[in-house]
C-alpha positions in Angstrom: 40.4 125.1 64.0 44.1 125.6 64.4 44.8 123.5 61.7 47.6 122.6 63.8 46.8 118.4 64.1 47.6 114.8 63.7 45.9 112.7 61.1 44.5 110.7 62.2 44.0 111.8 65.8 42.9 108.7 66.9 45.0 105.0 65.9 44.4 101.1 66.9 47.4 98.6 66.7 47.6 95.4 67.9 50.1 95.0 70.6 53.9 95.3 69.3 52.7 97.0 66.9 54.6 100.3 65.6 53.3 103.9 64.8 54.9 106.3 62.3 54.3 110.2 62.3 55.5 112.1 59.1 55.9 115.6 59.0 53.3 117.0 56.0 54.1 120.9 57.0 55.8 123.0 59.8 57.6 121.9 62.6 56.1 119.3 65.3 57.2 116.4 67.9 55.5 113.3 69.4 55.5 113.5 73.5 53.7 111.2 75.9 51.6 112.5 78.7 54.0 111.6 81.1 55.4 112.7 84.6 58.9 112.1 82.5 57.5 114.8 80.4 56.5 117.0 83.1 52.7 116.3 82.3 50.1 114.4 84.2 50.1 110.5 83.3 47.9 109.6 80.4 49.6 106.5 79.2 49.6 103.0 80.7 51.2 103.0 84.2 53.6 99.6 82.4 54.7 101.9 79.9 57.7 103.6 79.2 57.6 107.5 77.9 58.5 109.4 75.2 59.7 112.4 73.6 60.5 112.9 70.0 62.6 115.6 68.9 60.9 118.5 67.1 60.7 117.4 63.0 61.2 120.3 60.9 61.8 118.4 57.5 58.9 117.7 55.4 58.8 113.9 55.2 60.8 113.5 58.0 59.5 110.8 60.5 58.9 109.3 63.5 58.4 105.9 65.1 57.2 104.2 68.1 56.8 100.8 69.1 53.8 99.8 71.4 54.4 96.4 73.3 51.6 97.5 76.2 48.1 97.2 76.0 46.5 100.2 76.6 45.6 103.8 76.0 48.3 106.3 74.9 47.6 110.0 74.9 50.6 112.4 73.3 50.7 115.8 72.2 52.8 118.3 70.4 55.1 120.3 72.9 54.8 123.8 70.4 51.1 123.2 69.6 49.3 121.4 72.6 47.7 124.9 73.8 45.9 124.7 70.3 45.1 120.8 71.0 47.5 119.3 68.7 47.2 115.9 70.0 46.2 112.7 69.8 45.9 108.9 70.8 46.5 105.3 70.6 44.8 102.2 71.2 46.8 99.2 71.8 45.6 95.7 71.8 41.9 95.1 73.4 42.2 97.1 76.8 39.9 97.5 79.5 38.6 101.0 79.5 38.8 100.5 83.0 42.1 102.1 84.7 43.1 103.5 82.0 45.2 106.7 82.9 44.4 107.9 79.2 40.8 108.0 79.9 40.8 109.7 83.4 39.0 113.5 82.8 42.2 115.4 81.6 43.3 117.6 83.9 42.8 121.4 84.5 46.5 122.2 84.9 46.3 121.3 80.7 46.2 123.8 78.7 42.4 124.3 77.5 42.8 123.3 73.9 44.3 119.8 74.8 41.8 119.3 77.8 38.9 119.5 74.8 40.1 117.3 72.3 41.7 114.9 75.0 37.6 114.6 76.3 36.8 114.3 72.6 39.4 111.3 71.9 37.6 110.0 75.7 34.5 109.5 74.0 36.1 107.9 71.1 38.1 105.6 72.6 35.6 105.1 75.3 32.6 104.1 72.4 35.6 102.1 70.6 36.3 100.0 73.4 32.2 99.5 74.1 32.6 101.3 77.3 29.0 103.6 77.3 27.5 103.9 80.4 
């Protein structure tokens, strides 16, 4: 609604495979759902966090690296209350344990708590975990 997004919110790489974010518009960053990040973990207890610095270029981009199977949840630091963000499969991972499909929690603001139970029933119908 914001307009405020990722496109496309949901990605699946094989494992080592890398992600690149470029900026169409505005100004945005990349962050992990991280305790590192002063957020609740939503990323594969193995992996290591991130934080991008806020692109403000047009074009300008952004890559990550993925060596962990698993499920990656990351948002924008200036747009998360909006629900800027978004996730990333990596590999074939068992839906279960996953920290990124836990119910998000209530100390997120309410946009990202919607569209991170959205991207849970994506990822969750994805992976053939429906029951």
């Amino acid at each position: 609604g914001s307009g405020q997004h990722y496109g496309p919110h949901l990605v699946w790489i094989e494992s080592g495979g890398t992600v690149t974010w470029e900026l169409d518009s505005g100004s945005h960053d990349v962050t992990a759902y991280h305790p590192d990040n002063e957020k609740p973990l939503r990323i594969p207890e193995a992996a290591d966090s991130w934080s991008a610095e806020l692109l403000s270029d047009d074009g300008a981009t952004f890559e990550r690296t993925f060596e962990t199977d698993g499920v990656y949840d990351y948002f924008c630091t200036p747009h998360e209350a909006v629900g800027m963000v978004g996730t990333v499969i990596v590999g074939d991972p068992d839906a279960h344990g996953q920290p990124g499909l836990n119910e998000p929690d209530t100390a997120l603001p309410e946009g990202a708590r919607s569209e991170l139970a959205d991207l849970n029933g994506q990822v969750n119908e994805a992976l053939g975990h429906t029951h």
